[in-house]
ZANU-960466 format. One line per field, with one value per residue (C-alpha): residue in three letters; residue number from 0; z, y, x. Coordinates in steps of 0.25 Angstrom, whole numbers, plus 2048, in hexadecimal, padded with zeros to 3 digits. Each point is the difference from the previous one (the first is absolute). Example, Ala and Ser with C-alpha at 12.3 -4.5 7.8 and 13.67 -1.06 7.14 Angstrom:
2
code = ALA	SER .
pos = 0	1 .
z = 81F	7FE .
y = 7EE	80E .
x = 831	806 .
END
This chain:
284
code = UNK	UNK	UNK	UNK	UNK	UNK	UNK	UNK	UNK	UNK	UNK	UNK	UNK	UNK	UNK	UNK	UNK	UNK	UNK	UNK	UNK	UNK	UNK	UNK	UNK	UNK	UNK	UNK	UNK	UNK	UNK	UNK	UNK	UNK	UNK	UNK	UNK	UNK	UNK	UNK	UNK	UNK	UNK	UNK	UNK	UNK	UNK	UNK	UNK	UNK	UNK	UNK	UNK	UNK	UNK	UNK	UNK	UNK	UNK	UNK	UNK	UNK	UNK	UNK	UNK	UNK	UNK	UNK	UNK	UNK	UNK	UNK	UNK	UNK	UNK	UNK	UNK	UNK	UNK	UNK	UNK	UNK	UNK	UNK	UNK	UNK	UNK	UNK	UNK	UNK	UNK	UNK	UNK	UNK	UNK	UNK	UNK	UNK	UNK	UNK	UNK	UNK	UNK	UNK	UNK	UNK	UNK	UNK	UNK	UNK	UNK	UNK	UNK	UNK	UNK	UNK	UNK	UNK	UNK	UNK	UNK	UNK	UNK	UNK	UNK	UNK	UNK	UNK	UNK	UNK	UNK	UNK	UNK	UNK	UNK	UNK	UNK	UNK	UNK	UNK	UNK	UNK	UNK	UNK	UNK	UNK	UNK	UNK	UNK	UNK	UNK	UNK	UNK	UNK	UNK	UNK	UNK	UNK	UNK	UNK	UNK	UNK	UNK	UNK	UNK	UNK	UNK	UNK	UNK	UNK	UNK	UNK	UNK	UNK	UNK	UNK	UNK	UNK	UNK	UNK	UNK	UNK	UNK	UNK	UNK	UNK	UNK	UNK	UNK	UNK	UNK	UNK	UNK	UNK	UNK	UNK	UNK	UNK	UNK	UNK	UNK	UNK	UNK	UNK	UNK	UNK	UNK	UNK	UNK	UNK	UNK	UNK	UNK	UNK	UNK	UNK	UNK	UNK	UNK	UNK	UNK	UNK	UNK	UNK	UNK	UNK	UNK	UNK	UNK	UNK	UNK	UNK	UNK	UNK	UNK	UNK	UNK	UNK	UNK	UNK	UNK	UNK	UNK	UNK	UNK	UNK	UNK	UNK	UNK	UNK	UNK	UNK	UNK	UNK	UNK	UNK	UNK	UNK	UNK	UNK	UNK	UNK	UNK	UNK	UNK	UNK	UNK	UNK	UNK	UNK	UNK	UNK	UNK	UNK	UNK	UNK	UNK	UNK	UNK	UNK	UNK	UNK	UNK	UNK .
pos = 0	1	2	3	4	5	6	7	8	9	10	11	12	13	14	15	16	17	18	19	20	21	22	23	24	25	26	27	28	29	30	31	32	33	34	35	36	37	38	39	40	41	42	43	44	45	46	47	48	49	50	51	52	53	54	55	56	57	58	59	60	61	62	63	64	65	66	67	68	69	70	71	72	73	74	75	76	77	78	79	80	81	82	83	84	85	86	87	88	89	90	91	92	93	94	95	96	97	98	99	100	101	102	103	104	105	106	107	108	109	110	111	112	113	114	115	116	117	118	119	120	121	122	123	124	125	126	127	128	129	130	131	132	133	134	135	136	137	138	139	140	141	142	143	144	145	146	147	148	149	150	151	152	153	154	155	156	157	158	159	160	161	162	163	164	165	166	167	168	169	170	171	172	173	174	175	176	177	178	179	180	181	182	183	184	185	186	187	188	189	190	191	192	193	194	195	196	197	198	199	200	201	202	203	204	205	206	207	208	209	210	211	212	213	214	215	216	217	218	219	220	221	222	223	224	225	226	227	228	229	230	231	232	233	234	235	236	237	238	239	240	241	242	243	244	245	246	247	248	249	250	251	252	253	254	255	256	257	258	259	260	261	262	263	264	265	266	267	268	269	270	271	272	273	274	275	276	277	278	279	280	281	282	283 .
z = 800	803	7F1	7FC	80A	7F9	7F8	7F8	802	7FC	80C	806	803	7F2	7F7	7FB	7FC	809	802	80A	7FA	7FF	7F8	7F6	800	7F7	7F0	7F4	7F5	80A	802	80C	803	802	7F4	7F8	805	7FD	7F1	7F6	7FC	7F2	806	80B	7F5	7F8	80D	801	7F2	7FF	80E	7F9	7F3	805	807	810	806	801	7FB	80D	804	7F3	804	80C	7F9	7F3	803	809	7F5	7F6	80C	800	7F0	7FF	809	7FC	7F2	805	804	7F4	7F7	807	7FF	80E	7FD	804	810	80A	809	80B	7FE	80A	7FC	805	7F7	7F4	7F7	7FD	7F2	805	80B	7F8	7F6	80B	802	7F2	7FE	80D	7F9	7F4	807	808	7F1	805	7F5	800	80A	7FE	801	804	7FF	803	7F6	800	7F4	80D	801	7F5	7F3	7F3	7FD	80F	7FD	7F4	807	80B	7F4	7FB	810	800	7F3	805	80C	7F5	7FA	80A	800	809	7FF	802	803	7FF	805	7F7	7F8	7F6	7F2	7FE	80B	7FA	7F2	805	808	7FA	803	804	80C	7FE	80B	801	7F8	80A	810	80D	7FD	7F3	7FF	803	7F2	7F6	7F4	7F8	800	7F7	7F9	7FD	7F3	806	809	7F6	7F7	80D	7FD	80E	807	805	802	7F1	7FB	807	7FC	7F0	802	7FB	80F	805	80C	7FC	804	808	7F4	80A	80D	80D	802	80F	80B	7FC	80C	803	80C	7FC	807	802	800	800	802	806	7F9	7F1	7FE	7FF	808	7F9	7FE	7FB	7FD	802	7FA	80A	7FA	7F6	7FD	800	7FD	803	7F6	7FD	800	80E	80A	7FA	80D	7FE	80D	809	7FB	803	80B	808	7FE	7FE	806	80C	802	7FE	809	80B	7FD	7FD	80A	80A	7FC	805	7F3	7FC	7F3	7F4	7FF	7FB	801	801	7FB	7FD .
y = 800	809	802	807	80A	801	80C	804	80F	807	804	80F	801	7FC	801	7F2	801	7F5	808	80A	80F	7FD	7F4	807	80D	7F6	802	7FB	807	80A	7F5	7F9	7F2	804	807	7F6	7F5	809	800	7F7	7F5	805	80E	7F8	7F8	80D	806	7F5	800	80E	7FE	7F5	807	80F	807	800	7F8	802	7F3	7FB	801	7FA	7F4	7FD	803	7F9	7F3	805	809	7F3	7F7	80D	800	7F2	7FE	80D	7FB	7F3	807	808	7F4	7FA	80C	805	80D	809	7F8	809	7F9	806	7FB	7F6	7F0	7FE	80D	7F6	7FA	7F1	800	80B	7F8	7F3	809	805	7F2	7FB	80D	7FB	7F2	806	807	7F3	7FB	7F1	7F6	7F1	804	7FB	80E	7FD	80F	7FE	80B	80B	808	802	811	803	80A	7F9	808	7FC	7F1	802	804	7F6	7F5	805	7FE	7F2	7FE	805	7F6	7F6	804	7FF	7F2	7FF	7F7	80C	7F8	809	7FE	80A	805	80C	7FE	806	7FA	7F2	804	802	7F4	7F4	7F5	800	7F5	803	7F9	7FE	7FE	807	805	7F7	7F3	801	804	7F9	7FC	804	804	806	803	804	80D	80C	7FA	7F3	806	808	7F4	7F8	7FE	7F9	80E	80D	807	7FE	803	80D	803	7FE	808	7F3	804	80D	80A	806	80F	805	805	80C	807	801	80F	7FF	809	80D	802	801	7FD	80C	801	80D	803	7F3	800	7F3	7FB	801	808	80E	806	7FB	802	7F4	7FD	7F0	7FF	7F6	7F6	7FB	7F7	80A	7FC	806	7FF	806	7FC	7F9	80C	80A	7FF	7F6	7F8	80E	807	7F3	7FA	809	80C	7FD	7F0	806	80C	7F9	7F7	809	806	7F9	7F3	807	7F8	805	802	80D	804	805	80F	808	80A	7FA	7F8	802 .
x = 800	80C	802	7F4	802	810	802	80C	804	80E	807	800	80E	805	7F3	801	810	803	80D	808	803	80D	800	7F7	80B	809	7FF	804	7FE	7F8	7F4	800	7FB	7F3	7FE	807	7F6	7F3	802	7FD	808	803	802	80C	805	804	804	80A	804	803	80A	806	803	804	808	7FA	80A	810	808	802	7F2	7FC	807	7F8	7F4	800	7FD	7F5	7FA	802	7F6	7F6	800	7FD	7F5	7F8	804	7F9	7F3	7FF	800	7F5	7F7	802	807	7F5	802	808	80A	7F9	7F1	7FE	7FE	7F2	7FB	804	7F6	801	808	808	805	804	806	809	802	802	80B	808	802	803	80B	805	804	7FC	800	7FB	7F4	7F0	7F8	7F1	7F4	7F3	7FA	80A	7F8	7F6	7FB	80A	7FD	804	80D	804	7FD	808	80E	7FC	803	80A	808	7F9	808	80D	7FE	800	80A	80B	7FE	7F1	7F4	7F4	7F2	7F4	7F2	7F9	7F2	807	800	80D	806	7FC	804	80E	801	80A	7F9	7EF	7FA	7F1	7F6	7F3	7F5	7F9	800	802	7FA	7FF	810	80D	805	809	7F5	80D	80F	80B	803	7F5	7FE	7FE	7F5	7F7	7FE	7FE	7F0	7FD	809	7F7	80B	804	7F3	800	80C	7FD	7F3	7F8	7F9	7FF	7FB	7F4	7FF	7F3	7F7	7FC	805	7F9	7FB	803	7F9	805	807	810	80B	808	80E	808	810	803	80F	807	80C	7FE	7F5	800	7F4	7F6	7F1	7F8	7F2	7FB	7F1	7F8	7F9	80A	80A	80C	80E	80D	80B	80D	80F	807	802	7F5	7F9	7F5	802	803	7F3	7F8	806	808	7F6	7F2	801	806	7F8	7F2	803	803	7F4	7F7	805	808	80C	80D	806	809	7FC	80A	802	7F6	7F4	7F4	7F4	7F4 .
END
């Protein structure tokens, strides 16, 4: 019970810097720890590049720093590659969305350079925006291709049209699955006649769009300044009454402005939960 009366809140004495004034008075480059974390990842990668290439540093201390700056370089070049340049260093684990936690995962493996070893993901497309999906493959190839096996328990079309070798099971769901219906190469698949997925995925079967949209109660949940992590003090409009769907790239805010904001805050509200909403305004 103690944790739903557990709130997070930054600390008076050094507003959420987690460091004494004079650790934060040390500079490179004239940013301080602090600052560094708080940017981006792409914005910290050319933070580091720029160091590493210029003139900030004397030869001598250049060579304590180098290999230091090369690790920094690295891992941030890591994170970029799986689509995470727009994290900062600073944001807190628990704030991250599903995909971008395995991501952080995939791009710590990718940096261990390990060979010979069996990787298993459980639907690591989940929550992630199409162009996102499409650099998450590209680090599950480079996993390959330092000599890795890559299983992948996974729905997306693109991710299965990628794929080497295709296991598909069925026919159907519980009972009425637990067998092999297909396996083999895409082309192996679509021209599988007794394989869903391959009839899906040659259009000979196909989602039927609604032929019309609900017109939904004319009323709206509208919340104002929403400003936690990513977004950018926001004003939003939810029509109630409808299915309505959140979309954008990995990062853009969807999961803060549902979640942290308006989850949170109507549950305090509503159900007295003791939970501390993300920052913004209000919502009415």
């Amino acid at each position: 019970k103690i944790s739903e009366y557990m709130t997070d809140r930054p600390c008076p004495s050094c507003n959420g810097n987690r460091l004494r004034k004079e650790a934060l008075a040390v500079t490179v480059a004239g940013a301080n720890i602090v600052e560094v974390t708080t940017w981006a990842v792409n914005r910290t990668l050319e933070w580091a590049e720029e160091l590493y290439a210029g003139k900030s540093f004397t030869p001598r201390q250049m060579a304590v720093a180098e290999r230091i700056l090369k690790e920094i370089r690295s891992r941030l070049g890591f994170l970029v590659n799986v689509g995470l340049d727009y994290l900062t260093l600073s944001r807190a684990a628990g704030s991250l969305s599903g995909g971008e936690a395995q991501r952080i995962r995939l791009a710590t493996q990718i940096g261990s350079r390990l060979m010979g070893v069996l990787y298993v993901l459980d639907e690591p497309s989940i929550g992630l925006h199409p162009r996102d999906n499409t650099r998450l493959l590209e680090t599950l190839k480079s996993l390959r291709d330092l000599g890795n096996t890559v299983l992948i328990v996974e729905h997306d079309e693109e991710t299965i049209q990628s794929a080497d070798w295709i296991v598909d099971l069925g026919p159907g769901a519980g009972e009425n699955g637990g067998r092999v219906v297909a396996e083999g190469t895409v082309d192996d698949i679509l021209a599988n006649p007794d394989s869903l997925t391959g009839a899906y995925l040659s259009r000979r079967m196909k989602v039927p769009l609604p032929a019309q949209r609900r017109a939904g109660s004319g009323r709206c949940l509208t919340v104002i300044g929403a400003r936690a992590n990513n977004l950018k003090n926001i004003d939003v409009a939810i029509p109630l009454g409808k299915l309505v769907c959140i979309t954008g790239v990995s990062g853009s805010g969807k999961s803060t402005l549902m979640v942290d904001i308006l989850y949170n805050a109507l549950a305090r509200t509503l159900h007295g939960a003791h939970t501390q909403a993300g920052d913004h305004d209000r919502i009415d």
